[in-house]
C-alpha positions, 0 to 999 in steps of 0.5 A: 327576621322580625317584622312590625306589622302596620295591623293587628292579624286577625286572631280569632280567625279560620274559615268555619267548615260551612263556609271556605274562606280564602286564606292570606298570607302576610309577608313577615319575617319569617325568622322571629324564633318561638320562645317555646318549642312547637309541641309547647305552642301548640299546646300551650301558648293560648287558649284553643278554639275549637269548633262546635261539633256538626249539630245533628238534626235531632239536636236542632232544638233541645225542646225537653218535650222531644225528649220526654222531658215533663214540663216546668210548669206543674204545682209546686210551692216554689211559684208562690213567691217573687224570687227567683225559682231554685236551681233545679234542671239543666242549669244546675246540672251546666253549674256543676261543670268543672270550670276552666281557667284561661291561664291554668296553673302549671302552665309552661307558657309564660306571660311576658316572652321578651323584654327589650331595651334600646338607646339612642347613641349620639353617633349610631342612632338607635341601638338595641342593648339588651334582649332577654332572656333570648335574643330575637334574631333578625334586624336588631336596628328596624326593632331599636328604630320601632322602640325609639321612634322619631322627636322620642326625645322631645317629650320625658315620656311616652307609651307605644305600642307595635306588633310582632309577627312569626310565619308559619311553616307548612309543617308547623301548620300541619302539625298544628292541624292534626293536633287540632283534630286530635283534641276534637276525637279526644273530646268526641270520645269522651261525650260517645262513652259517656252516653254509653255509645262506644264500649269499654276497651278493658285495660286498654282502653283505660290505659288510653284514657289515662294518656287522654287525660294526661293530654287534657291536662296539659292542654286544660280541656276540660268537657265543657260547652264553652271549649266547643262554642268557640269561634275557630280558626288561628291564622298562623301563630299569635302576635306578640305584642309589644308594649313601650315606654321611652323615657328621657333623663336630662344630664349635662354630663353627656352628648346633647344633655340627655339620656334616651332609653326605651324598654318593651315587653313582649307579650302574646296577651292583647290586655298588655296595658296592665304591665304600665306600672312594672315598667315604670318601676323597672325602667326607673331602676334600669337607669341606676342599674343597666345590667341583665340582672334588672331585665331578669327581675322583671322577667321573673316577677310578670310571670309568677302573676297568677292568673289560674282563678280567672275562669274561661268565658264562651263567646256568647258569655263574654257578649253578655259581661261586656254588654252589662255593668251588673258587677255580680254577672258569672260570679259563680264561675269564679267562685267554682273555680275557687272551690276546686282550688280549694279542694285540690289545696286540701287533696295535695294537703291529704297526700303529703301526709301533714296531719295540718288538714285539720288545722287549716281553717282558711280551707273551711270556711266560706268564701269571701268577696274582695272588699267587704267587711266579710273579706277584712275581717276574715283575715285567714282566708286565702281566696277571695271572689273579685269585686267586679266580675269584669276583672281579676284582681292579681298582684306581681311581687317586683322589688318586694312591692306588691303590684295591683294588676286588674286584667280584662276578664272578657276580652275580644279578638282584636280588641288590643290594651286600654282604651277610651271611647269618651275621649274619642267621641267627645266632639261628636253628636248630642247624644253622646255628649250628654251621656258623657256630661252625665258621667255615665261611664265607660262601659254605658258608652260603650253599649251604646257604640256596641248596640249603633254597630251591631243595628248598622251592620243589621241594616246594611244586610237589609239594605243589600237585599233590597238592592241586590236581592241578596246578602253576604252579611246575613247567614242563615235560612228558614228551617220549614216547622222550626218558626211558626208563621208569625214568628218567621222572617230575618233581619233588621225591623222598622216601625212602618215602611216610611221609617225604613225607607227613610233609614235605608236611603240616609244610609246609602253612602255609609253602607256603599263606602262600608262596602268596599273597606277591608271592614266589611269582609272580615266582618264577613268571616266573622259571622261566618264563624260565629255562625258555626258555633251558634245555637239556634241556626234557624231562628233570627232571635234579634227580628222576633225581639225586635218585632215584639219591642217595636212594631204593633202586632196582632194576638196572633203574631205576637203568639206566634213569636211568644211559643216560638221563643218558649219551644226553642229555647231551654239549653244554656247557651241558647238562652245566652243567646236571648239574653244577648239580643235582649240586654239590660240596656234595652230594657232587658226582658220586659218585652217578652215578660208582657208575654204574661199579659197576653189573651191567650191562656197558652201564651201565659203559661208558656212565657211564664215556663221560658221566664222560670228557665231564665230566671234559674240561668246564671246571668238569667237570674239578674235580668229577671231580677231587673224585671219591675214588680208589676210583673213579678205579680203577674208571674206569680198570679200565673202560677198560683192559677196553674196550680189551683188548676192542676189540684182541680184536675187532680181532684175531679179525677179522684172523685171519678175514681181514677188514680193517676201516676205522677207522670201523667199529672205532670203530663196533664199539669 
């Protein structure tokens, strides 16, 4: 039978293998049927989150020096200009990657599960009826009392919104486990035969790879970083969300002069706000045709949305698409998997036989951006990029009607429908205030919320270790030879011992009543899992950025920290993770491009090298371009100085008769 839970489960949520992590089971009930079969759930009904294989430790840093990778700065005409350098290392070899959709095409789950419609009878109270496609067993009352809760009458319309669990079996939990386990040898496999590590097993072996892909097919795996730079853990099957809306139509003709009706969607999609304007369409018509067919017209036009082009986001790329208001942020994903669409639409075109490929002309040309001048006039074309990146753009056919439907294209666990932190915070401090008189916006107040947490948490770790010489809110140790000496050290950082004093003891009662809130540990199994999956396990890259932003250090110190952050960083998500501890909102990548400015010769060069790897990064790339012009100069006046230096050694050499190989130029440069 069903259950409304009073909070949302935590759905992101396993304990990472470092860490065991006590598992609660919540009393619900547990006959609430699936609407898939297992194996579909499974596979099929969300987004897997796997966790990152164990790092080995000749992969703890991925200094391409370890790996006889020739350095980045080297003469090239390519520094002689303020843009951004070309895309030509491993960045460009990560943008190549085939992209993943959160809602791949074909898919067998579906969008909306259910759809519900309860009135209020004069003599019974709550009624449920009508429940399609199937019925949810259980108690049909408690789920009618939930959809017209108390004085719904007294208002013409309103919106809520509760929650549906379904518990576990231990065999769906098992089945769910070695499926799991399954996937993560598959994935395994594939990277060991792509490094030559495993040999080819001849016909069987293809056989077994052909099923192999038929299960990533299925699944939408794909071998991409940001499958395995996922948080794991799923406690038990998702929620279904419920969304609401009760309406009141007064008529004279019947008991008390008004007709009550409430229709829900279910949905195991935590953006359920998007399905407002349907279900004002759909219950509008409900009244002038209360039968199943008008549910069964809604049913099927929710979930013929397409939401295939909606490329998947890792967990530190999503962090950088909520911290930021660049509308252009991953725009690239979208346009990838837009040009794999592309390129199946003209195979599939191929296939067929047609003989139509030529004359296809909406297959040929570019791609346009939704809303400019390009994307009017170009009528013929069939996909176009999202004006903002930070939603999709898709439309639901109800009645005939196209439906503008935007869908949150980051979305965080637990993060559940619309909501507005200016309507919420509008009485409190001055700081705030202003913000919103100045009409800065919803995501502005946002990073501000996001950035006042993230420095409380940071200080409350601090605070623990000050008191009780230890803390839970801080995971991690101090890899011998990983960190220079003056790059070494954790958490929050103050200006002066006087101001951290000062913060610490004005925070004793909010971290001592934080401490004891259901908040404070599952933030806990948060970072436990975060952690799991992060690069960098040795390095506190917030305390070096900090310590660079806030506190005077000496030449030594800041290159300590300036050729730590030069050596460590060079992957994808590694950079993601700078980029996460430095947003735009903070200045972005100011304080470590005053790295260019540095005394010592060795620290320009090499944070001019981490600059040019950022600026060829996809979200990198306009962090650089926010960077002022004064430091643009300084970076091309370093590399016009690399350059010149590298032609006088290059020259001398000559002269002495000796001819070096490229290798040992680069080596040298």
């Amino acid at each position: 039978m069903a259950a409304a839970l009073p909070y949302a489960s935590r759905s992101n949520g396993a304990s990472s293998s470092n860490v065991s992590l006590p598992h609660h089971r919540r009393t619900s009930l547990s006959s609430f049927p699936p609407s898939r079969t297992p194996s579909q759930i499974s596979y099929h009904s969300r987004p897997s989150r796997s966790p990152h294989p164990p790092m080995a430790e000749t992969d703890r840093t991925s200094d391409p020096s370890s790996k006889s990778k020739a350095s980045s700065i080297e003469p090239s005409s390519q520094h002689s200009s303020l843009s951004a350098p070309r895309r030509t290392n491993e960045h460009h070899t990560h943008s190549q990657k085939r992209p993943r959709a959160q809602y791949p095409r074909g898919s067998y789950a579906n969008h909306v599960e259910y759809i519900l419609v309860a009135s209020f009878d004069i003599d019974r109270g709550p009624v449920m009826e009508h429940q399609y496609p199937v019925a949810i067993t259980g108690d049909e009352n408690m789920l009618a009392e939930l959809m017209l809760p108390d004085q719904a009458h007294a208002r013409n319309q309103d919106w809520t919104m509760f929650f549906l669990h379904k518990d576990s079996s231990p065999e769906d939990e098992d089945e769910e486990r070695k499926a799991k386990a399954e996937r993560k040898a598959r994935r395994q496999r594939r990277r060991d035969k792509a490094a030559g590590l495993l040999p080819d097993d001849g016909a069987e072996g293809q056989e077994n790879d052909e099923d192999e892909e038929d299960d990533d097919l299925e699944d939408d795996y794909t071998d991409d970083e940001s499958s395995d730079g996922e948080p794991d853990g799923e406690e038990g099957a998702p929620l279904i969300y419920v969304l609401n809306l009760v309406n009141t139509k007064h008529d004279k003709s019947v008991k008390r002069g008004a007709i009550v009706k409430a229709m829900a969607i279910c949905t195991r999609h935590p953006f359920l706000h998007i399905y407002k304007p349907l279900l004002l369409l759909a219950l509008e018509e409900y009244f002038k045709s209360p039968v199943p067919e008008t549910l069964s017209m809604l049913y099927d036009s929710v979930n013929a949305m397409d939401l295939s082009l909606m490329p998947k986001l890792s967990f530190l790329e999503r962090n950088l698409l909520l911290a930021s208001d660049n509308k252009d942020l991953f725009v690239e994903k979208f346009e990838r998997i837009i040009q794999m669409r592309m390129a199946e639409d003209r195979a599939e075109t191929t296939t067929e036989g047609s003989g139509e490929r030529s004359q296809s002309p909406q297959y040929t040309g570019g791609i346009s951006r939704a809303g400019t001048k390009a994307h009017f006039e170009g009528g013929h074309s069939t996909y176009s990029v999202a004006r903002d990146t930070h939603e999709f753009e898709s439309k639901v056919m109800y009645k005939g009607i196209p439906i503008p439907i935007k869908v949150p294209t980051a979305v965080m666990p637990e993060t559940v429908g619309d909501f507005s932190l200016i309507k919420l915070i509008q009485n409190f401090s001055e700081a705030h205030a202003k913000s919103i008189a100045a009409r800065h916006g919803e995501r502005v107040i946002r990073a501000k919320w996001r950035g006042w947490v993230n420095k409380f948490t940071r200080i409350a770790a601090q605070f623990e270790e000050s008191v009780y010489s230890t803390s839970a809110l801080y995971i991690g140790g101090h890899e011998p030879g990983l960190a220079l000496p003056g790059a070494s050290g954790h958490g929050y950082v103050w200006p002066d011992d006087t101001a951290k004093f000062k913060e610490l003891a004005g925070n004793v009662t909010r971290i001592e009543g934080w401490r004891n809130t259901r908040s404070y540990y599952s933030y806990i199994q948060d970072l436990a899992r975060i952690y799991a999956v992060r690069p960098l396990k040795g390095l506190d890259l917030a305390h070096m950025h900090d310590r660079l932003r806030m506190q005077r250090l000496t030449p030594s110190q800041s290159k300590d920290i300036y050729l730590t952050l030069a050596k460590h960083i060079h992957s994808y998500e590694e950079i993601c993770l700078l980029l996460d501890v430095a947003p735009e909102s903070q200045a972005g990548l100011f304080y470590i491009a005053l790295g260019l400015f540095h005394k010592d010769r060795e620290v320009r060069f090499r944070t001019a090298d981490l600059l040019e790897r950022i600026s060829e990064h996809e979200a990198g790339q306009h962090w650089w371009k926010s960077l002022s012009q004064f430091e643009k100069l300084a970076y091309k006046r370093i590399r016009r100085e690399v350059e010149a230096d590298s032609t006088r050694a290059k020259t001398e050499k000559e002269a002495a008769g000796f001819v070096l190989s490229p290798v040992m130029e680069r080596m040298l440069s």
